[in-house]
C-alpha positions, 0 to 999 in steps of 0.5 A: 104706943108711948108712954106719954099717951097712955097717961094721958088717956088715963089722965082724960078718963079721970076727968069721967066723962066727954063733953061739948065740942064743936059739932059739924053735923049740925049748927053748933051754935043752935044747940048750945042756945037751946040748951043754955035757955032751958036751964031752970035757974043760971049759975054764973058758968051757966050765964057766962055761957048763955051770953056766948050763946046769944053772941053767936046767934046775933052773929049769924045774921049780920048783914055783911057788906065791905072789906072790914065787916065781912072780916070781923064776921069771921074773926068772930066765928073763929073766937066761937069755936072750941078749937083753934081755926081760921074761918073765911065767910062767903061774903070775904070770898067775894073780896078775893080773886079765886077761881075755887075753895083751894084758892081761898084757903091758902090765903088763911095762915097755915095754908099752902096751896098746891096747883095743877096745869095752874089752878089750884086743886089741893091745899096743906096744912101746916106743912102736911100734904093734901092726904094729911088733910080731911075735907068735909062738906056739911060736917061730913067727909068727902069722897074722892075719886083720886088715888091719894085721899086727898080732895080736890077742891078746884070741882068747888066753886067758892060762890056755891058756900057759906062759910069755910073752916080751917080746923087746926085743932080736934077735940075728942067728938070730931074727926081725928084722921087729920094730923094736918088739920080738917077743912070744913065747907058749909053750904048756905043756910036760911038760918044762919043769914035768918032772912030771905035773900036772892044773888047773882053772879055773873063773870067772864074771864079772858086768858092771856095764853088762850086768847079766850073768853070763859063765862061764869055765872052763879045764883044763890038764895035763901027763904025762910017759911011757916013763920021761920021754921023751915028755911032753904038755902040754895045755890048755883053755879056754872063756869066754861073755863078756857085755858092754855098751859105750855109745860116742860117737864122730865116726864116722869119720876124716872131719876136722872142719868150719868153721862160719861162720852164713851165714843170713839174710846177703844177698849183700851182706852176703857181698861187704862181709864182714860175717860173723859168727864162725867156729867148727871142730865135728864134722862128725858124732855117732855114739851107740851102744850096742855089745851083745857076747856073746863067746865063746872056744874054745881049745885047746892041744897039746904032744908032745913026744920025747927019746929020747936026748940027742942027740935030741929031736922035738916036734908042737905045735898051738894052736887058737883059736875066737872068736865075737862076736855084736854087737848094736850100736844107733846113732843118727847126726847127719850134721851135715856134710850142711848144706854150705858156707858160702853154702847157708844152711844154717848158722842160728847160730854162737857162737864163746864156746861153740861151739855151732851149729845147722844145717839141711837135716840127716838123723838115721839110726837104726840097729840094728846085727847082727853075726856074726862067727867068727874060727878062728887054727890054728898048727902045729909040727913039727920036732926037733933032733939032735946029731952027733959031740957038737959039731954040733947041728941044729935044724929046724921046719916051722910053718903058722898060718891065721887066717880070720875070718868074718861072713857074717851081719851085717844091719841096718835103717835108719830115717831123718828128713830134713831137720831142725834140728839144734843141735851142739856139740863137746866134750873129753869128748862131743858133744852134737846133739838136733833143733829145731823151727824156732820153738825155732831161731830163738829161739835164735839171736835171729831173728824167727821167721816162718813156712817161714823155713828152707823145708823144713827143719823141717818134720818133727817128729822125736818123731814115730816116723812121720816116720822112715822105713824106707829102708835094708837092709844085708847082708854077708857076708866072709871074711878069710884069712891064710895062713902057711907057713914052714921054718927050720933052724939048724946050729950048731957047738961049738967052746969054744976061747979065741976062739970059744964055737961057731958059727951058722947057719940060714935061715927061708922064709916063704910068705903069703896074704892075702885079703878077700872081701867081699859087701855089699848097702846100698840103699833096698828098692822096693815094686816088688821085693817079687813082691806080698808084703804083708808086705814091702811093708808093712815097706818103706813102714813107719816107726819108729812101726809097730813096739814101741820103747824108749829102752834103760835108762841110755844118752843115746839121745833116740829108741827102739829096735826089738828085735834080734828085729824086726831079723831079721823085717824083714830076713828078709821084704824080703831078696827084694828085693835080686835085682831092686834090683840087677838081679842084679849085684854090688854096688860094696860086694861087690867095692871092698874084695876084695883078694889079697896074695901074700908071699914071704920068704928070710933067711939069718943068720951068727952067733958067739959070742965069750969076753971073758974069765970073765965076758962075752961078744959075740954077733955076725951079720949076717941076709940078708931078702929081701921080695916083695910083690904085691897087686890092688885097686880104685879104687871110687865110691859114691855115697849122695846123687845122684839120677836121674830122665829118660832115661839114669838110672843109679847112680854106683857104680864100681869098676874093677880095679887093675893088681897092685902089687908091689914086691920088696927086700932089706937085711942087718942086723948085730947086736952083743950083749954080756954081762957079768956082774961078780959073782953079782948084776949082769947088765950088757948091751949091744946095737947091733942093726938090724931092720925093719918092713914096711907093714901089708897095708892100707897097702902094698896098691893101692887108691883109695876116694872118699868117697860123699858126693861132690860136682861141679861144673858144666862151668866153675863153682864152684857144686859140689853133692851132690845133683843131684836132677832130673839123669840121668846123661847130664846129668852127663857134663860135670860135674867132681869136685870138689876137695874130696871125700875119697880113701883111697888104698894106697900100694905104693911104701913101703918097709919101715921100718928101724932101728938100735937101742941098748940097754943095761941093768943088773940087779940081783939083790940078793937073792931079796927085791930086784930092780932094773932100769934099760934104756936104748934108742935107735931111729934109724928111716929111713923110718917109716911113718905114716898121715896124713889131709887132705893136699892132692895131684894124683892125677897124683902118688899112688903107684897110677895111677888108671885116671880115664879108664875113669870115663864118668859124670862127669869125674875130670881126672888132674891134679885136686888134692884137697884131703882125700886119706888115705894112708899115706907114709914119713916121712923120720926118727924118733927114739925113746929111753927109759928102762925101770925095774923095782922089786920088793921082799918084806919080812918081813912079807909085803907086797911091792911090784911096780913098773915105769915107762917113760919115752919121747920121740920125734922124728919128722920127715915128707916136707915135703908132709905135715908142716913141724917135727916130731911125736912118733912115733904110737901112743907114750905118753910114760909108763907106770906100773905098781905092785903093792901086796900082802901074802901068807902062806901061804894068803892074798895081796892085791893092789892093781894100777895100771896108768896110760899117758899120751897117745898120739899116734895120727894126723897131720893135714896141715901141708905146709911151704907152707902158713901155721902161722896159716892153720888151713884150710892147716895142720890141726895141730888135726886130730892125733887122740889116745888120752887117757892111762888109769888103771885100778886092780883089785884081785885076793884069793887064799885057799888053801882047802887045798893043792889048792884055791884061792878068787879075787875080782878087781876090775876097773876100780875107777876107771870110767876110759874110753877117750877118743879126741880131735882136738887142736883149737885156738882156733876149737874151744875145745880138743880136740873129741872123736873117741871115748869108750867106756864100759864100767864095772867088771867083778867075778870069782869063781873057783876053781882046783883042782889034783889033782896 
């Protein structure tokens, strides 16, 4: 560990003991009152801060109504808080147009938002990624079903909450698993409103794409009992949301391919270099046409007791219930299929356009049904007592289960084999259709004669015949995460010249972690069906066998079969999956099932200290200790080979890994200062250390070869992927070949650790003027970073692979491959920026709401990886929002921009021995980016009468989309295309009714 943070735990642990910090378990605010008003006698410190105290109390039951109030609310309770945050109340929820929690934050400085299939799911901090970023509920942490910590928040409806906080800053007593910063949703409180209310939502949403309706309704309420010692808060909500995604996409993170034109080039050609020119392409197309009926279920509980002031009980709960039905239609270009150069299979180059047309190519037809259900409960019960007015304790027992199931998901696969195919690779889009072989050799200025390119061709792809039923795919899964934890907090008033009080607690954490998956993916046999005409007739059936239609306004050039024709094919030829696979598991049942076992302690000390009338020092130090173990599998299957003669088999392996575990600890110091020199400037000051631990995919032991694999023959370069007419005793001998692809765990990285700067001077001008300005500096060791195509030994990964159990084939263990995919520490990152907020309301009802966040990063990799630098992943260098409005007493209008640039979301492989000018060795091209977005809604308000209220939001006025693009470089003419989705604009009509 550096110097610099050994001093400074020895710099916090001369100031004794810890002290008050923002408590999230519990109302902060309720437990500085109650102890400021026991106080015997006041000194000016102790006054000084029972005037807060009762500010903040005052805060809590402003009745909120409008653009402006609902804004000073939180302005308000970002000045409260010990550290630097951005606060976004429910009331200004309503002001916006989101559809969930993710939505609402990126509108905070800071805060980027990260979507899928065009609603937002994720959000980062301060250009660190979702993983980076804890998500509590109530004060304790969520559980998420996914595999990279990360929480996705579009299962959270936005009118189910009290308030949400963005926490930029952690002072010793919080959660320090958060370099980025902690993301806190607060459920509705009887207290905090401190009167009895009851609302009503109701929405319905149409989708240009869809040409669909999608209702939505929510209700929440507050009561307040025996004479305001128990209060409830309560919320509801519902949403069946119709939408249509149209996506173009590369299709996975395979990296793209050279193409070079090797045909008619005789071998003479070959050896006097007299080759054409050579492009870098895709090495695949997916279209598809993602078809999603979503509907949430929420629930929220809050009971809270006050007995007395020195007492104070609680039980809350929130329950989210989220159901996706996709229907996903894909039509799938394996351009890659063509192999290397030399086969003859590369018909034509052009290097101007980058245009190239392939043979030997197979194009898939897919349709696509999923299922899935997702259920997160979390639950908190604890309290706080006071003793001897000066001793205040606070505890909480909290558990949060997310589980996410899609048991049910199926699909039925057409496909045509080995066709013509010209591609092309664009910023924007990739463009494949499939040739005759007389339309090939035209276009690429070849005399055509007749079988020129063999068997290529020979089928004709408008003829829905030639595409044959061959593949039945069933899964069923279950995601799991399970979280426990215990805290306390003991703290002790003291309010003398020197000591405000004193501070500390501990927090324990058990979680479980689990995927279970079961899957089926293999070409269904005649012979399977136990003489059932009607399976048989749907195994040997074809595309033209059954009603097709190219669906209305999507770039599909081959129809599609109903959702409904789906299901009856799959439900007549499930039968056969028993005898297809002898009654085993399959590879893909049991290659991606993992368990992960964490167990985590933290101690924490902490003070505060008086710097006179008008600032004060916070100061600590926290104690984590983290163990982690997880099981695993190295696992093969291949999609290609064939086998026929004596000693026929399959390649599909999949062997246990041994369990990876790895167990650390670290203190983390902390400084926070806050001064405030007049009545309207908040200056703050903080030097505060944190960590992130590896997302659970990251950290877990686990080996996955690509399935289209190829081998070389025993002393011979001549590798293949298709061995058609081998048995597998023939291919004992042969040897994996170097360049096949490899995912690989890696359970040696350590957690992420940060030192982090942070300043900022507020403003409160008046109740009409707000401005901000928040300087931050991250200095990050060992970040981690997922990383793709680098060249490795397996003798050098981190798991040990168990290649010796493998008996069909040869893996050597010091076999180098050259395209292995794997998550490393990095060596440093730097990030720093500047935050700025604007809001100002003018007589005349307009008003402006701004913000913007400027980044840079600098981040430098192990030199295997990476030579130079790169900007840190998942980092947009800027973000912009802005707000136009005008508002009276019945009526608002709101213009709402939201703009985030680049950002940098993978790293191809560059390692310091390899050659900048040689692209083959250095894959600089292959660094994939999310294109910057701008968005523009616009949102109406009409207050029919004092407890009626009409909406109108517009969404997404701009069609802007989501594009996902490699780098790319001269050999592809620029960026190349990764992904794009489309998803149009959204319109809303509502009203919310309040009855008290």
């Amino acid at each position: 560990m550096r110097t610099f943070k050994l001093n400074a735990v020895m710099a916090c642990l001369a100031f004794s003991l810890p002290v008050y910090a923002q408590q999230v378990s519990t109302p902060a605010e309720q437990e500085k009152a109650n102890a400021t008003a026991q106080q015997p006698a006041q000194t000016d410190a102790e006054a000084q801060q029972a005037q807060q105290n009762n500010e903040q109390q005052d805060l809590e039951i402003i009745q909120v109504k409008g653009v402006k109030t609902a804004d000073l609310k939180a302005r308000d309770l970002e000045r409260m808080k010990d550290g630097f945050s951005s606060v976004i109340s429910t009331d200004e929820l309503g002001n916006f147009v989101d559809q969930n929690v993710a939505e609402s934050l990126r509108r905070l400085p800071g805060v980027t938002l990260q979507r899928s299939e065009g609603e937002g799911k994720f959000v980062a901090v301060r250009g660190l990624g979702p993983s980076f970023v804890t998500v509590n509920m109530n004060g304790a942490e969520m559980a998420g079903a996914g595999e990279d910590r990360a929480v996705s928040l579009d299962a959270l409806p936005a009118d189910l909450l009290g308030t949400i906080e963005v926490l930029k800053s952690l002072t010793p007593d919080q959660n320090l698993n958060s370099i980025g910063g902690t993301v806190n949703v607060k459920a509705i409180s009887a207290f905090d409103r401190g009167k009895e209310t009851l609302n009503l939502k109701i929405q319905d949403a149409y989708n240009e794409l869809r040409e669909s309706h999608s209702p939505r309704f929510s209700l929440n309420g507050t009561e307040l009992l025996m004479g305001d010692k128990i209060g409830i808060g309560y919320a509801f909500s519902y949403e069946d949301r119709e939408t249509l995604i149209d996506e173009t996409r590369h299709h996975s993170t395979n990296e793209m391919k050279f193409y070079r034109a090797d045909f008619p080039l005789t071998d003479e050609d070959i050896a006097a270099d007299n080759l054409g020119p050579e492009i870098l392409g895709p090495a695949q197309l997916e279209m598809r046409r993602e078809i999603a009926d979503r509907t949430r279920t929420a629930g929220a509980l809050n009971v809270e007791y006050k007995p007395s002031d020195d007492a104070y009980y609680y039980v809350k709960g929130t329950y989210t219930k989220y159901e996706d039905g996709d229907f996903a239609l894909r039509e799938f270009y394996d351009f890659q299929d063509a192999g290397s150069f030399g086969n003859d299979e590369i018909i034509y180059v052009n290097d101007q356009t980058k245009e190239f047309i392939l043979s030997d190519i197979d194009v898939f037809h897919q349709h696509f049904i999923q299922e899935s259900t997702n259920e997160t409960t979390t639950f908190s019960v604890g309290g706080r007592n006071t003793f001897d007015k000066t001793w205040i304790l606070d505890y909480e027992y909290a558990r949060s289960k997310s589980e996410e199931d899609s048991r049910g998901d199926r699909r039925v696969q057409f496909r045509e084999r080995d066709l013509i195919v010209y591609g092309q690779g664009l910023r924007n889009t990739i463009n494949a259709r499939v040739m005759s072989p007389e339309e090939a050799a035209a276009f690429a200025g070849l005399d055509y004669t007749d079988d020129m390119f063999g068997s290529s061709g020979r089928g004709d792809a408008s003829d829905l015949s030639s595409f044959a039923f061959d593949n039945l795919f069933l899964e069923g899964g279950v995601r799991t995460d399970d979280l426990e934890s215990f805290q306390f907090n003991l703290r002790k008033d003291v309010y003398s010249d020197y000591i405000n009080y004193v501070k500390v607690g501990g927090l324990f954490t058990q979680r479980f972690h689990e995927r279970d998956k079961n899957r089926w993916s293999f070409d269904p046999s005649a012979d399977d069906c136990n003489d059932d005409q009607a399976c048989i007739d749907v195994v040997n059936s074809s595309l033209a066998d059954y009603p097709s239609a190219i669906p209305a306004n999507s770039d599909f050039q081959y129809p599609f079969e109903s959702a409904a024709t789906v299901d009856a094919m799959v439900d007549v030829t499930r039968q056969t999956v028993e005898s297809a696979t002898n009654g085993e598991e399959s590879i893909e049942s049991t290659k991606g099932d993992y368990t992960i076992n964490e167990d985590t302690k933290a101690l924490y000390a902490m003070t505060e200290i008086p710097l006179g009338m008008d600032a004060t020092l916070i100061t600590g130090v926290r104690w984590v200790e983290t163990e982690f173990a997880s099981t695993g599998f190295m696992s093969l299957e291949n999609d290609d080979f064939e086998f026929n003669g004596a000693g026929n088999g399959s390649l599909d392996i999949a062997i246990p890994l041994p369990e990876a575990s790895i167990k650390y600890s670290e203190f983390f110091p902390s400084a926070h200062i806050r001064y405030e020199p007049t009545e309207n400037i908040l200056v703050r000051g903080a030097v505060w250390t944190s960590f992130t631990r590896p997302s659970f995919k990251q950290a877990r032991g686990y080996a996955t070869f690509d399935s289209d694999i190829e081998l070389c023959p025993p002393a011979s370069d001549n590798c293949d992927d298709s061995q058609g007419g081998a048995s597998i005793r023939q291919l004992q001998d042969y040897i994996l070949a170097s360049d096949n692809a490899l995912d690989v765990g890696n359970p040696n990285l350590t957690a992420m650790t940060s030192i982090n700067y942070d300043a900022s001077l507020s403003w409160y001008a008046s109740e009409d003027l707000f401005m901000e300005i928040g300087l931050f500096y991250k200095d990050i060791e060992n970040f981690i970073v997922d990383v793709n195509g680098i060249s490795m030994s397996l003798a050098d990964l981190p798991v040990r692979l168990p290649v010796n159990q493998v008996t069909e084939f040869v893996i050597p263990q010091d076999l180098v491959m050259d395209e292995i995919n794997i998550t490393l520490n990095g060596d440093k990152a730097k990030v720093y920026g500047v935050e700025l907020s604007y809001n100002q309301y003018f007589e005349n009802g307009f008003f402006i709401q701004s913000n913007a966040t400027f980044l840079d990063s600098d981040a430098r990799l192990d030199g295997t990886v990476r030579q130079g630098s790169v900007p840190l992943p998942d980092q947009a260098d800027q973000t912009f929002n802005l707000t136009l409005g005008w508002e009276n007493e019945v009526f608002s209008a709101r213009l709402i921009t939201n703009y985030r640039s680049d950002i940098l979301e993978q790293i191809g492989s560059c390692p310091v021995s390899a050659d900048l000018a040689d692209a083959k060795a250095c894959k600089v091209w292959g660094d994939q980016y999310q294109a910057g977005y701008t968005s523009v809604d616009m949102k109406l308000k009409y207050d029919v009468s004092e407890n009626v209220q009409l909406y109108f939001d517009a969404l997404n006025l701009t069609s802007a989309e989501d594009l996902r693009y490699f780098e790319g470089n001269e050999y592809s003419g620029g960026n190349i295309l990764y992904q794009k989705e489309v998803y149009g604009q959204t319109y809303q009509l509502g009203a919310t009714i309040k009855f008290y």
